[in-house]
N, C-alpha and C positions, 0 to 999 in steps of 0.2 A: 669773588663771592660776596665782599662786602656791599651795600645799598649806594647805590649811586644815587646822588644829590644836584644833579643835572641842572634838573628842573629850578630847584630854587634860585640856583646861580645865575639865570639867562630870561628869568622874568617876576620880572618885581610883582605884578598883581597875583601874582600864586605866592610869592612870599607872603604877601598881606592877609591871601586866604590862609593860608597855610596857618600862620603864627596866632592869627585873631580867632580862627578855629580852634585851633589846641585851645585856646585857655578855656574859651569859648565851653568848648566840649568837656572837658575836665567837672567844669561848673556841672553840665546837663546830666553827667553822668553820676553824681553826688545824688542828685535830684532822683537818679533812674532808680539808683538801690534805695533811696529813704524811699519812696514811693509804698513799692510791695512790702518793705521791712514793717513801713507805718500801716498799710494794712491787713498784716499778719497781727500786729499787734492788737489790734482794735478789733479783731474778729477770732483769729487763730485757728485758720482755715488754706491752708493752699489751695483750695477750690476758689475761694473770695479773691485771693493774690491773681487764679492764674484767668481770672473772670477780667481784671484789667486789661490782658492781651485781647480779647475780645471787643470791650470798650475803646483798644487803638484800633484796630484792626477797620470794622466799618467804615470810617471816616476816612483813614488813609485807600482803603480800598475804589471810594467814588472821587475824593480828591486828588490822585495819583497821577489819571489820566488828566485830569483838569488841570493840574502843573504841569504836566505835561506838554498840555497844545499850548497852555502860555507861555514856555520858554522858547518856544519856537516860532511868539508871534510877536514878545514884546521884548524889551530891553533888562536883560537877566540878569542887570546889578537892579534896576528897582525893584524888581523880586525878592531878590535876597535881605533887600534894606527892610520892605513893610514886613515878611516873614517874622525875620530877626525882632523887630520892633515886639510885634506880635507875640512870639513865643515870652521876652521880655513881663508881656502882661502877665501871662497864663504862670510863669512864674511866679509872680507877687501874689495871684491869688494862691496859689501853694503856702505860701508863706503866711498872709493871712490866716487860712484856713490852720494854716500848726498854735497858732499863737492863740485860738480859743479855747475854752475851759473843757470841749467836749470834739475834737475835730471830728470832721462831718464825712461818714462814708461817701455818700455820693459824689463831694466836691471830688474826691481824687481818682471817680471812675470820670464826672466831666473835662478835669484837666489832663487827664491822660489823654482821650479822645481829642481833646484841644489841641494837643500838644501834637499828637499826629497825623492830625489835620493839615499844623500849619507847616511839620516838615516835607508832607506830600506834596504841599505846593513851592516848597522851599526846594526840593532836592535832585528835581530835573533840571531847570535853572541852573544850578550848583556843578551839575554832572555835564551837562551843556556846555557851561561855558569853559570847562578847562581844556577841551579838546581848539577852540578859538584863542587861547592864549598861549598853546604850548602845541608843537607840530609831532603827528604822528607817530616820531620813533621812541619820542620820551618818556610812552604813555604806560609801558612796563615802570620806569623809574615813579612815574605818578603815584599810579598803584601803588606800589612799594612805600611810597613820605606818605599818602596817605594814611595808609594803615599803619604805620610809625605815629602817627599821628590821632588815630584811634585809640591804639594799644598805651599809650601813653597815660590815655584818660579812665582804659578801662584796666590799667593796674592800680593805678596811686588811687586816683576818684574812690572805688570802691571800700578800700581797703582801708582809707581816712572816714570815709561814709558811713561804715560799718562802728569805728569809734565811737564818732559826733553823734551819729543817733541813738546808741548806748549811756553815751554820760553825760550830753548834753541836749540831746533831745533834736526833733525834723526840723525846726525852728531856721538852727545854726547851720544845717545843711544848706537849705532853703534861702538864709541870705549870704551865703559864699555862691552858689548858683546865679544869685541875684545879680551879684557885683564882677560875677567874670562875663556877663555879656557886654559890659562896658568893652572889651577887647576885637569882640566878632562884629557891634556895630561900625568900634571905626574902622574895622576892615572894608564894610562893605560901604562905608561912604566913603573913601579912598580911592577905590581900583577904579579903571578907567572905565568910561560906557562899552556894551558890550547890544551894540544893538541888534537886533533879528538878521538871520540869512536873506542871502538877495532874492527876491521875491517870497517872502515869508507867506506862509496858511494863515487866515484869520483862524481863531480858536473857533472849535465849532464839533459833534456830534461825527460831521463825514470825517475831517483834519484828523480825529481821535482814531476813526475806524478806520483810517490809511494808515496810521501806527502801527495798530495789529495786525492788519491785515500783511502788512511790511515783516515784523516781529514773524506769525506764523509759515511765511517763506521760507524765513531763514533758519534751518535746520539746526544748525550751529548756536544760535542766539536761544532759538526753544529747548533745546539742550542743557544749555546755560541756567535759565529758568526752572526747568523741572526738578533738575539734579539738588538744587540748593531748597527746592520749597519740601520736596523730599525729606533732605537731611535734617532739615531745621524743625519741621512739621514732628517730627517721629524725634530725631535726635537730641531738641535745643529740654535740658531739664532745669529752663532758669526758674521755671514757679516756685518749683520745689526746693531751691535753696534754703530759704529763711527754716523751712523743717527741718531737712539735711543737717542746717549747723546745727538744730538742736537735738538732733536725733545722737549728732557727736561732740554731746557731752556740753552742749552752747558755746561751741567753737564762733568765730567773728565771723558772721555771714560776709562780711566783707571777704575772706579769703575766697570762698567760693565765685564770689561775680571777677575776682581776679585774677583767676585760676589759669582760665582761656587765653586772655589776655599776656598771660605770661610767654603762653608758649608761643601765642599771635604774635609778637615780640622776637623772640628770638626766631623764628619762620621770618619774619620780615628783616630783620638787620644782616641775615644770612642769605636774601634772597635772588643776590645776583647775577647767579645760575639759572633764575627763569626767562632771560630773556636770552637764551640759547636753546629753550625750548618752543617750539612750533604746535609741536601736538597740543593743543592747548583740550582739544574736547576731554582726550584719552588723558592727561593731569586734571583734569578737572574733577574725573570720573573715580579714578585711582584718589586723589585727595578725599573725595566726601566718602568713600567705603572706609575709610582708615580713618575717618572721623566715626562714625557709626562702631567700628572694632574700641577706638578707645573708650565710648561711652560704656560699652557694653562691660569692658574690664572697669572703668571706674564704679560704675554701679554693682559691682560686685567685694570693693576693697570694704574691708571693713577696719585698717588703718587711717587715720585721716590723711598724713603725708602721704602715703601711696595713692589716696584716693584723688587728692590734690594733684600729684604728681600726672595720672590718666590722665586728669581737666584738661590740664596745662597741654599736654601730648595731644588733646582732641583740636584745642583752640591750635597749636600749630595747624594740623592739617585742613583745619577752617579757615586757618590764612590763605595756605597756599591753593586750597579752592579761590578763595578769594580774587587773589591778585590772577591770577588768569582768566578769572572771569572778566574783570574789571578791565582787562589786555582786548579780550573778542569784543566786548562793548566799547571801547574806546577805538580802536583802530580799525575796526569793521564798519561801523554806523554812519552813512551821511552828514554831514550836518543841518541838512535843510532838517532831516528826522532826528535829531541828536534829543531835542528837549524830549519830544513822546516816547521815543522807545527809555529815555531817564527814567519815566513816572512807571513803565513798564516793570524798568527795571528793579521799579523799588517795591511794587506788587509783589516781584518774584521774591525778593530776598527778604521781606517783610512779614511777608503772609503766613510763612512758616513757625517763626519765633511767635506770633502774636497768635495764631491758632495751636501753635504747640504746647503752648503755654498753658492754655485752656486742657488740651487736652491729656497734658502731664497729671496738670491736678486731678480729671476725671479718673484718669487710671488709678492716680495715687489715693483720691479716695473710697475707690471701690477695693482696691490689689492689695496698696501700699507704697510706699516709696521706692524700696527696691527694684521691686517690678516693672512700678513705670519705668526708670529709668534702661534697665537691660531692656527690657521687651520694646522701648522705644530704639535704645542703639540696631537689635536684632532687624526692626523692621528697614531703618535706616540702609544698612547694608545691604537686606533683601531688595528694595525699592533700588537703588542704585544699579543693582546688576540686573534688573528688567528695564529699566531706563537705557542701560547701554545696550543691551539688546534690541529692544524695541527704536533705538536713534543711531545704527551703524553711519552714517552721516555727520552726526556730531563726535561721534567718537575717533573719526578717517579727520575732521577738519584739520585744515595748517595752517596757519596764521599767517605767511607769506601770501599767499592768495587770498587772503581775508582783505589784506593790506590792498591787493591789488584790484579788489572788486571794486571796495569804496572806493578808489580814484579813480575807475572806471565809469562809477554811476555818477559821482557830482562833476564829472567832465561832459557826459551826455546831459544831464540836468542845465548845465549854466549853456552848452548849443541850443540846447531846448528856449532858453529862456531869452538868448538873442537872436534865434530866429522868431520868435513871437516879438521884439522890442521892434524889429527891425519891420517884420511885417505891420506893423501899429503905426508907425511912422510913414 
């Protein structure tokens, strides 16, 4: 039952990700809650908060696919290295921007969009290359340090976050953010080159549309994608927090960006038993309706701890969507296609939270907070179970044959490619 640690033990350049990330991410995640906190405060609007997802959302939407076709055509440790660098800047102007006598609304709808820019290009690369450093079976255990790895950043980060910008102001978030990318850089100048597949696509307009056009095949993968933009789109009520806390009483908005996280956490330390499961569509399906049920009970608690308690109960079953998802994506996908269908993948799981976000606060300012929140878990669940209806395909998939298609296709792929060397010759 307990998390197997495989992974880290049998490849040093996933250790490097892995460890330079956490600190890496812990920092990013400080950054994520001063963000909305600092423009609730300056406006005191959850519409203005959840208008930030919107200003991610664009950017990561046309640059997704564009990291995409380039981690599939260049060398996806320099990727990771000018990203990193990058996102580095887009920090300091955050910091900047706290430390003036008046901070400037716009600057933190542009460094948001900045910022998800530069992980849209950052995060196929990223999702790319672990399936090249680590083989096939391991890639349940991946999932799993993964999100051990997430959930680490998104309990402590928040919940320190929620302090610092009460008593010390965005400032100090802002340069603790600063100074733990010092961690993720030398990871990524570290690991070894990771250069393109044998006969790699040049980036290009067709490269991108063989993506989707790949993506839309596979029943299983569109599955994957619908199910989560779904849950997140209707389900995720992160705008509405910084209100939430104060609606109880100015509870630490930190608790709430924690909440998920907590139960993401123990869903993942507990998650050993997933990789005895197969049906990965029919868990995946079953996990996001039982995230939609505990929204719908938390939006209803008028305890905080009980109310807490749902969160926490939601973010498990959002892991354990999670990690199966991240199981059909890893151990199904080519490699020649691994970077594009990454930026695909990140459209899917993105688009949700960053349009949901917008669309929590619409609700909340026409309904109310409660409202949005139930009436989003309601439709969550609703959505879910026409999803599975309408995708009996995705819900029949079994990971066993998942496993054995992709070694089916990059074995005709690399014939393919020596009888063209050979005819050349």
């Amino acid at each position: 039952m307990l998390i197997d640690i495989t992974p880290l033990k049998i490849s040093r350049d996933y250790r490097l990700l892995f460890f330079g990330q956490l600190i890496s991410f812990f920092g990013s995640m400080m950054s994520f809650v001063v963000v909305p906190v600092q423009m609730y405060q300056l406006t005191k609007s959850s519409l203005a908060v959840g208008l930030l997802g919107v200003a991610e959302f664009l950017p990561m939407l046309v640059l997704a696919f564009v990291g995409g076709a380039l981690a599939d055509a260049v060398d996806r440790r320099k990727m990771l290295r000018l990203t990193e660098i990058a996102q580095t800047i887009v920090t300091t102007i955050l910091l900047i921007n706290s430390l003036l006598p008046n901070p400037q609304i716009w600057v933190l709808y542009v460094a948001v969009g900045l910022h998800a820019g530069l992980v849209s290009l950052q995060r196929p690369s990223f999702e790319a290359l672990i399936p090249r450093i680590l083989p096939p079976e391991q890639m349940p255990a991946v999932s799993a340090l993964n999100s051990i790895r997430y959930n680490i950043g998104l309990i402590a980060a928040p919940a320190i976050a929620g302090l610092i910008v009460a008593r010390l102001g965005a400032q100090v978030a802002y340069s603790i953010d600063l100074f733990t990318f010092i961690a993720s850089l030398l990871a990524v100048f570290l690991i070894s080159a990771v250069p393109p597949a044998l006969e790699a696509v040049r980036p290009s307009w067709q490269s991108i549309k063989q993506g989707l056009k790949y993506a839309l095949s596979r029943k299983e993968l569109l599955g994957t994608y619908l199910i989560d933009i779904n849950a997140m789109f209707f389900g995720m009520p992160m705008a509405l927090f910084p209100a939430l806390a104060a609606s109880y009483g100015g509870a630490s908005v930190g608790l709430f960006y924690s909440a998920p996280a907590v139960g993401s956490l123990f869903a993942t330390l507990t998650s050993g038993w997933t990789k005895r499961i197969n049906r990965h569509g029919l868990a995946i399906a079953v996990a996001a309706g039982l995230w939609g049920v505990s929204i719908i009970i938390f939006g209803l608690m008028n305890n905080l701890w009980l109310a807490l308690f749902f969160l926490s109960l939601a973010g498990a079953f959002d892991m354990i969507s999670g990690i199966f998802r991240s199981t059909v994506w890893n151990q199904t996908i080519p490699n020649h296609l691994r970077g594009r269908l990454a930026g695909i993948e990140m459209v899917s799981y993105l688009t949700g939270p960053m349009l949901g976000n917008a669309e929590a606060g619409v609700v909340a300012s026409l309904y109310g907070l409660r409202t949005s929140v139930v009436s989003g878990g309601i439709f969550t669940v609703a959505g879910t179970l026409a999803l599975a209806f309408l995708l009996p395909q995705f819900i029949k998939y079994d990971g066993r044959e998942g496993i054995r298609q992709k070694l089916r296709e990059e074995k005709e792929r690399d014939e393919r490619i020596t009888i063209q060397n050979t005819a050349k010759t």
